[in-house]
C-alpha positions as CSV (number, residue, x, y, z in Angstrom):
1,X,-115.9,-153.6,-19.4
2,X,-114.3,-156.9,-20.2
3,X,-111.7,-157.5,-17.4
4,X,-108.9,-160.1,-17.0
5,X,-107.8,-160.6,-12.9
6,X,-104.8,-162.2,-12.0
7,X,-104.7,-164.4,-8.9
8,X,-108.4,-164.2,-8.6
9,X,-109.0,-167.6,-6.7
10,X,-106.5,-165.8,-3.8
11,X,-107.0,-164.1,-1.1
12,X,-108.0,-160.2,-3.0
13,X,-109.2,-162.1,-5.8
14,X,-111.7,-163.9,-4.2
15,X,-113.5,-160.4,-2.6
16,X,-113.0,-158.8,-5.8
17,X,-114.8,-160.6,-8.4
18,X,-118.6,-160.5,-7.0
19,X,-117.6,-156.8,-6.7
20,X,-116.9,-156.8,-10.4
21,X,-119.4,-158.6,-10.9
22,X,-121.9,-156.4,-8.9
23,X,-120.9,-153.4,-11.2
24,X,-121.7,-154.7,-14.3
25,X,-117.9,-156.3,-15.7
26,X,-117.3,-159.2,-17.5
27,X,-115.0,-161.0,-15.9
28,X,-112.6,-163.6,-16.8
29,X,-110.1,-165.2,-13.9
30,X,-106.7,-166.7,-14.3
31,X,-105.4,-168.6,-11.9
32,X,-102.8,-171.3,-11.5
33,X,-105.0,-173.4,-8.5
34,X,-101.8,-173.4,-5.9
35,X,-104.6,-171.8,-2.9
36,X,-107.9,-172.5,-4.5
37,X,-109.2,-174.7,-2.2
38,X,-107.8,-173.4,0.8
39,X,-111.6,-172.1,1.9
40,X,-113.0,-171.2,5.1
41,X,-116.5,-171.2,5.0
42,X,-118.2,-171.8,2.0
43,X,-116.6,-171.5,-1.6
44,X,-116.9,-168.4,-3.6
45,X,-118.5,-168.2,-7.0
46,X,-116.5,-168.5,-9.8
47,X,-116.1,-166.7,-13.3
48,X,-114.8,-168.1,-16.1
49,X,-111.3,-168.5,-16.0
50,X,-108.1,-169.8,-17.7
51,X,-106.1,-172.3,-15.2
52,X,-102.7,-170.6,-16.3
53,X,-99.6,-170.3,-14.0
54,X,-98.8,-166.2,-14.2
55,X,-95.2,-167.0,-16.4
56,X,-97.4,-169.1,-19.1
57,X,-99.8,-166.6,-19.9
58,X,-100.1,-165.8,-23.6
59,X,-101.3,-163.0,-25.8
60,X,-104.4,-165.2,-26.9
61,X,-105.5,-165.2,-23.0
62,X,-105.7,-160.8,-23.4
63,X,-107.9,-160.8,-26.6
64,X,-110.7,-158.9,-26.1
65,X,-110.0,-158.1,-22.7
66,X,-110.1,-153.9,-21.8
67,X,-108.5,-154.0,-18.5
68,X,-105.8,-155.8,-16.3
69,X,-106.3,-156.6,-12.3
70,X,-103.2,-157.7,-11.7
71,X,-103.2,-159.7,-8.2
72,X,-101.2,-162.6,-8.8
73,X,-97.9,-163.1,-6.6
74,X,-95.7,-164.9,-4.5
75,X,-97.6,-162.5,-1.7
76,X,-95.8,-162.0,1.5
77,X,-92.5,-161.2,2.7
78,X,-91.5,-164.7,4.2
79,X,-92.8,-166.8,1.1
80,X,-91.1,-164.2,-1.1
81,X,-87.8,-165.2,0.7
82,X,-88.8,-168.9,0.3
83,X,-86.9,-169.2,-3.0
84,X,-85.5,-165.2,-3.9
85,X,-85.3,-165.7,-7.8
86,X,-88.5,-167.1,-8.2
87,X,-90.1,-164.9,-6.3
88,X,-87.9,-162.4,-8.7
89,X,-89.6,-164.4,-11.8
90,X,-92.9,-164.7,-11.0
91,X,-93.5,-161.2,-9.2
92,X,-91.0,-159.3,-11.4
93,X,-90.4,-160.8,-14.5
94,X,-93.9,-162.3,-15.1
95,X,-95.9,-159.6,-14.3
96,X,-93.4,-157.3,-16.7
97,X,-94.1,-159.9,-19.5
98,X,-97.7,-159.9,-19.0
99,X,-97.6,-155.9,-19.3
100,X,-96.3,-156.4,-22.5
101,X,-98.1,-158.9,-23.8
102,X,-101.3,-156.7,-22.4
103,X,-99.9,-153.7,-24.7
104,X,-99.5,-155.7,-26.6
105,X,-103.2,-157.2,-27.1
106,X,-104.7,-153.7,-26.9
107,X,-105.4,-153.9,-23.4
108,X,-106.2,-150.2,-22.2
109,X,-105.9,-150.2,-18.5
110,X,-103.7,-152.2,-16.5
111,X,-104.3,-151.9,-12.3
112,X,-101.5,-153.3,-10.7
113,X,-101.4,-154.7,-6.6
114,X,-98.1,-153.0,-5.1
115,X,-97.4,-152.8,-2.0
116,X,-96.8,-150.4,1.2
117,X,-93.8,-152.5,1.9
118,X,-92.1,-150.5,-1.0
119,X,-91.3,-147.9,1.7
120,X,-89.2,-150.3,3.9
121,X,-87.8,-148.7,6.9
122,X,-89.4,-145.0,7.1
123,X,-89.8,-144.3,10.9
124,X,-92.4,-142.5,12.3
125,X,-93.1,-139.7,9.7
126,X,-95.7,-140.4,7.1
127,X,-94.7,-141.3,4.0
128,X,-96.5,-140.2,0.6
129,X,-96.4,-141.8,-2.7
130,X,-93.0,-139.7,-3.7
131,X,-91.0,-141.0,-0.7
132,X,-87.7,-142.4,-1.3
133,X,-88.5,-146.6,-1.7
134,X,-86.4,-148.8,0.7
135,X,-87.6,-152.0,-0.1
136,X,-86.1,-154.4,2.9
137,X,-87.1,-158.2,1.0
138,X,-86.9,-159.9,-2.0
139,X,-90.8,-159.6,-2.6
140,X,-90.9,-155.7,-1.5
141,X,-88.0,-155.7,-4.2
142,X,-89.9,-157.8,-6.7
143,X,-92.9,-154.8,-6.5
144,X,-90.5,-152.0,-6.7
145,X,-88.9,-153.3,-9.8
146,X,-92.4,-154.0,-11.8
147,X,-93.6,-150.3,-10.8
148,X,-90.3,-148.9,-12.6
149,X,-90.8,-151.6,-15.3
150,X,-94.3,-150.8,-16.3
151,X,-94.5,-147.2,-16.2
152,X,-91.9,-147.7,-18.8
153,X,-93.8,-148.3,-21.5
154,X,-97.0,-146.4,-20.8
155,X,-98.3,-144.5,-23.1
156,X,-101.2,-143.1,-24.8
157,X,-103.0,-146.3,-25.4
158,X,-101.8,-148.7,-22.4
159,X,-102.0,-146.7,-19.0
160,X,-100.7,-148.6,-15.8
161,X,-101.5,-147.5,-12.7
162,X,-99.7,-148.8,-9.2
163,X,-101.7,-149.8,-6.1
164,X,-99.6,-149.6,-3.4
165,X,-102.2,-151.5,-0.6
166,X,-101.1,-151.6,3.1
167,X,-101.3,-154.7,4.9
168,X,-104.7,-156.6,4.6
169,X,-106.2,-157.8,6.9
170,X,-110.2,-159.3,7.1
171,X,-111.6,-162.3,6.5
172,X,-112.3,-163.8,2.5
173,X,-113.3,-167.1,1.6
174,X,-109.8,-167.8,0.7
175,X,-108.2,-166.9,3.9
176,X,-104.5,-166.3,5.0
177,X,-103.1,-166.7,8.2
178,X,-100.0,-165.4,7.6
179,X,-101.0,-161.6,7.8
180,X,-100.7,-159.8,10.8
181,X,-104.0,-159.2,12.4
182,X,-105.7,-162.5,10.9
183,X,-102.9,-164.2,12.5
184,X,-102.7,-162.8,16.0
185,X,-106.9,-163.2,16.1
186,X,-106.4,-166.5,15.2
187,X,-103.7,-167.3,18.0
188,X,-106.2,-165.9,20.5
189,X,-108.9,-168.2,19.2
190,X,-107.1,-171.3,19.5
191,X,-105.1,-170.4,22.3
192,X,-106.3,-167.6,24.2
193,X,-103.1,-165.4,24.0
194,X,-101.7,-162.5,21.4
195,X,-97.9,-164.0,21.1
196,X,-96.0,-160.8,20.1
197,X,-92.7,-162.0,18.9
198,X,-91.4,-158.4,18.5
199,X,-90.8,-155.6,20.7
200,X,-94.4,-154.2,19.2
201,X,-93.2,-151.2,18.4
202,X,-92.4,-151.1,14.8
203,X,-95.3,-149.7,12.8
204,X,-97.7,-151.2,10.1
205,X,-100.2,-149.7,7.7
206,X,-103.8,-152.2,7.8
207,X,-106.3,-152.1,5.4
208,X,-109.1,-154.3,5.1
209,X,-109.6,-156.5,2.1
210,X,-113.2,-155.0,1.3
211,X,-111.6,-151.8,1.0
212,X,-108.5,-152.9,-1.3
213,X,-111.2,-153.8,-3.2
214,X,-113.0,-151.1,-3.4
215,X,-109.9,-148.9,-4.6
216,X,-109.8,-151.2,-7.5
217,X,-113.4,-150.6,-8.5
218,X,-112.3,-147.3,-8.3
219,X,-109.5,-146.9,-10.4
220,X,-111.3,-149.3,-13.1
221,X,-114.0,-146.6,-13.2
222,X,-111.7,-143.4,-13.5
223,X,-111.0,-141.5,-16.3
224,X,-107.4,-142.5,-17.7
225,X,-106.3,-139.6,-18.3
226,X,-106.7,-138.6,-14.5
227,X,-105.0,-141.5,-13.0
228,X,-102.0,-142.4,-15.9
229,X,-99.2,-144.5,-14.5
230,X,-99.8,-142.6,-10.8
231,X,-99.4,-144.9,-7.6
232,X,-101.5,-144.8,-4.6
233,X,-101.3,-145.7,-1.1
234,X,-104.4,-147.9,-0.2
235,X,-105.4,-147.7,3.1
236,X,-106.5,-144.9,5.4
237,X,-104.6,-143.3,8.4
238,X,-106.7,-144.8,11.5
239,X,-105.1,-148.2,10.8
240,X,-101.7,-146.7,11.0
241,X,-100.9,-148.7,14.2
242,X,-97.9,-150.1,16.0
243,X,-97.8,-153.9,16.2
244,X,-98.2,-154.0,20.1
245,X,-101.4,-151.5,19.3
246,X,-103.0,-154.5,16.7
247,X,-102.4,-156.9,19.2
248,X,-104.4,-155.6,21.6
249,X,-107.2,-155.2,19.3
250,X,-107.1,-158.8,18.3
251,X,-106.8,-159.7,22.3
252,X,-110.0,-157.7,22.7
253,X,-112.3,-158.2,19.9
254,X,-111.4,-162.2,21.8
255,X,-113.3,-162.7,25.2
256,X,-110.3,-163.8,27.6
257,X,-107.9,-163.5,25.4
258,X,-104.4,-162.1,26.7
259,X,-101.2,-160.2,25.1
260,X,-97.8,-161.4,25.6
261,X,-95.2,-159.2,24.2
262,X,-92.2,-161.6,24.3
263,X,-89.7,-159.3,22.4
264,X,-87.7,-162.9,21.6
265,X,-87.0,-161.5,18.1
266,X,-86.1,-157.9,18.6
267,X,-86.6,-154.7,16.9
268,X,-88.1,-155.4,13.2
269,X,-86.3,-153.0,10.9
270,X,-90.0,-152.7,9.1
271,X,-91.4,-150.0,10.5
272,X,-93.7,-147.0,8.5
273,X,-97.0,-144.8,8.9
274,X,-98.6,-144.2,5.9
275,X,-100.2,-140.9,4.4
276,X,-103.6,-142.1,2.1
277,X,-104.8,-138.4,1.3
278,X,-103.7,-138.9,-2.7
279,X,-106.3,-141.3,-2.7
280,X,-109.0,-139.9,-1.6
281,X,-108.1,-136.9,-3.4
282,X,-108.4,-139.0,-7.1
283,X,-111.3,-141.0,-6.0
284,X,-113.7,-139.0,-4.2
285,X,-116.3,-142.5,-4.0
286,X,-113.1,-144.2,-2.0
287,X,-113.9,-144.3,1.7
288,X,-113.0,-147.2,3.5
289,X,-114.9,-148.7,6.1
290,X,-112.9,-150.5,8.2
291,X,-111.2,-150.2,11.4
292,X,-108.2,-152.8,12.8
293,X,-110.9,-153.2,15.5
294,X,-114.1,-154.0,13.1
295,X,-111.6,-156.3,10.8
296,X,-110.9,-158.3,14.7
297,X,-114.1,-158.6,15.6
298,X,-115.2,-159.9,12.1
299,X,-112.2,-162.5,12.2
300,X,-113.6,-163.4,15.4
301,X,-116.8,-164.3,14.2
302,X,-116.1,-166.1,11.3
303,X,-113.2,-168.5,12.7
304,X,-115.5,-169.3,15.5
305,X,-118.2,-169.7,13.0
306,X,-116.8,-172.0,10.6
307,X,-114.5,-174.1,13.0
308,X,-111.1,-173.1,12.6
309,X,-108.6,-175.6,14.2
310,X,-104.8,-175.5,14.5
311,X,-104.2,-177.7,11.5
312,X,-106.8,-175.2,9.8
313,X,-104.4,-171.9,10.6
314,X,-101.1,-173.4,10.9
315,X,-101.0,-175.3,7.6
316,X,-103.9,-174.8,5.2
317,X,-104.0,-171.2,5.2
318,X,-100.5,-170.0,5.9
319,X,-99.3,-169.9,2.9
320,X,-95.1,-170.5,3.3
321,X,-96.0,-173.7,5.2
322,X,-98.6,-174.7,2.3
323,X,-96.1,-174.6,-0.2
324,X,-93.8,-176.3,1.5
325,X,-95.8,-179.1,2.1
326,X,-96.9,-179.1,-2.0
327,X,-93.2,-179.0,-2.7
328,X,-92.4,-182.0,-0.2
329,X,-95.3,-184.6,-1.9
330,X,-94.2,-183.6,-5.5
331,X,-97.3,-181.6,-6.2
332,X,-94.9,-178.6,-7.1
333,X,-91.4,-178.6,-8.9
334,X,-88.6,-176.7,-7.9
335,X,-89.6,-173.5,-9.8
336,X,-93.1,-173.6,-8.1
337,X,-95.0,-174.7,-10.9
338,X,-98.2,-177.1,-10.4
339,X,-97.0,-180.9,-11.7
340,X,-100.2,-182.5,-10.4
341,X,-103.3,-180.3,-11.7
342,X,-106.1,-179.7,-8.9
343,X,-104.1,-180.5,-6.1
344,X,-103.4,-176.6,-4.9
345,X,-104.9,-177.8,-1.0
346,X,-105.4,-181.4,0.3
């Protein structure tokens, strides 16, 4: 199968491809560079690929291609916040016009990264995929919105189906900081302590990047007709944990690390368990591997091993603060678009 992923240079993308690749897929990237050489470690292979900013993609970039993996995004709740209408027309519109233009090309299959986030403020109950959606930020919006967009204009011969992953977490050669366990291991590398801002309590859905991954693979493989327009939680129920709960796995997969719940911030009105059982009821080849506690310890081992440093964790790979920076020397405009090609990390 010829397949076309979005974002593949990012975070997902870059754990996805030799996956792809492994299975037998021809695979073409497209990528507008802002993260590229934000590595840890040493740099992933790359297919070929189309440097092409999400919103400039054309019909020409779809020809031939049979599926979709959709990855691309402004990808977390504080960057979505960073500038609310773009993040509106690069996670919404763009991704609703490269649907169409998809459909249009005769692409068959389009796999779309969602979010858990969709389900805002749920409590303590676990939520399936036909809970009510309370989407709390602009980028939990943005995901909602393409979901209700897309299935739209399914039909029999363009058949979108919604990925809904929980937080990831695990380390890729194109690392983020800015998620929650990566970041609270990386705190108690460089500093020794787990800074809880939070009271802890609220709760998160984790999922490891490997197994996002893996879901893809299998809804690429599925039969379409099983899996039409349906959304899936991605994730299992282990990771279900309360922020306090992954902070004291990152404190102890740390020798001498400490936790510090500081509570300086208060309650966070995000707070939902997850229910994964429609997933492993579609795929019966999904089964994810990884625990909040094997995803710390791996962390662990690969900042030590490849020499994170605060400038590393604080700048580089956190992806707000990257931006910002991009934006301040003029490698960006104000709509987020890439003025000075090759320049997506200094």
């Amino acid at each position: 199968m010829r397949v076309l992923v979005t974002g593949h240079r990012g975070y997902i993308g870059s754990i996805m491809i030799p996956l792809l690749r492994a299975a037998g897929h021809d695979v073409v990237g497209l990528d507008s560079g802002l993260f590229a050489l934000c590595l840890l470690g040493p740099p992933p292979d790359s297919p070929p690929e189309f440097d092409v900013d999400i919103r400039d993609v054309t019909e020409a970039h779809l020809q031939g291609i049979d599926a979709v993996i959709h990855l691309a995004a402004l990808s977390n709740d504080p960057l979505g916040s960073l500038a609310p209408q773009i993040t509106h027309d690069i996670n919404h519109h763009a991704s609703v016009r490269l649907a169409h233009l998809a459909k249009e090309a005769g692409v068959r299959r389009f796999l779309y990264a969602s979010t858990c986030s969709v389900y805002g403020s749920a409590g303590a109950d676990l939520v399936k995929e036909d809970a009510p959606l309370r989407p709390l930020t602009p980028y939990a919006e943005s995901k909602v919105r393409v979901e209700d967009d897309v299935a739209a204009i399914a039909d029999s011969g363009f058949s979108p189906v919604f990925l809904r992953n929980a937080t990831a977490f695990g380390f890729s050669p194109c690392l983020r900081a800015d998620i929650v366990l990566n970041n609270l291991v990386g705190r108690a590398v460089l500093t020794g302590t787990v800074r809880v801002l939070s009271d802890g309590t609220p709760w998160r859905p984790l999922v490891h990047v490997q197994d996002i991954a893996s879901a893809f693979m299998c809804a690429l493989a599925a039969p379409i007709d099983k899996i039409h327009c349906a959304a899936y939680n991605v994730g299992t129920e282990v990771n279900n944990m309360t922020v306090e709960q992954i902070a004291r796995a990152a404190a102890a997969a740390v020798p001498g690390s400490t936790v510090l719940v500081t509570g300086d911030t208060g309650p966070d009105p995000r707070s939902y368990r997850v229910d994964f059982s429609a997933i492993r009821s579609a795929f019966d080849e999904y089964d994810p591997q990884w625990t909040v506690a094997n995803g710390a310890a791996e962390l662990y081992e690969n900042y030590t091993r490849w020499g994170l440093t605060e400038y590393l964790f604080s700048e580089r790979f956190t992806r707000l603060v990257h931006l910002e920076k991009l934006l301040a020397a003029g490698v960006l405009d104000a709509s987020l678009r890439v003025q000075l090609i090759g320049a997506g990390c200094e």
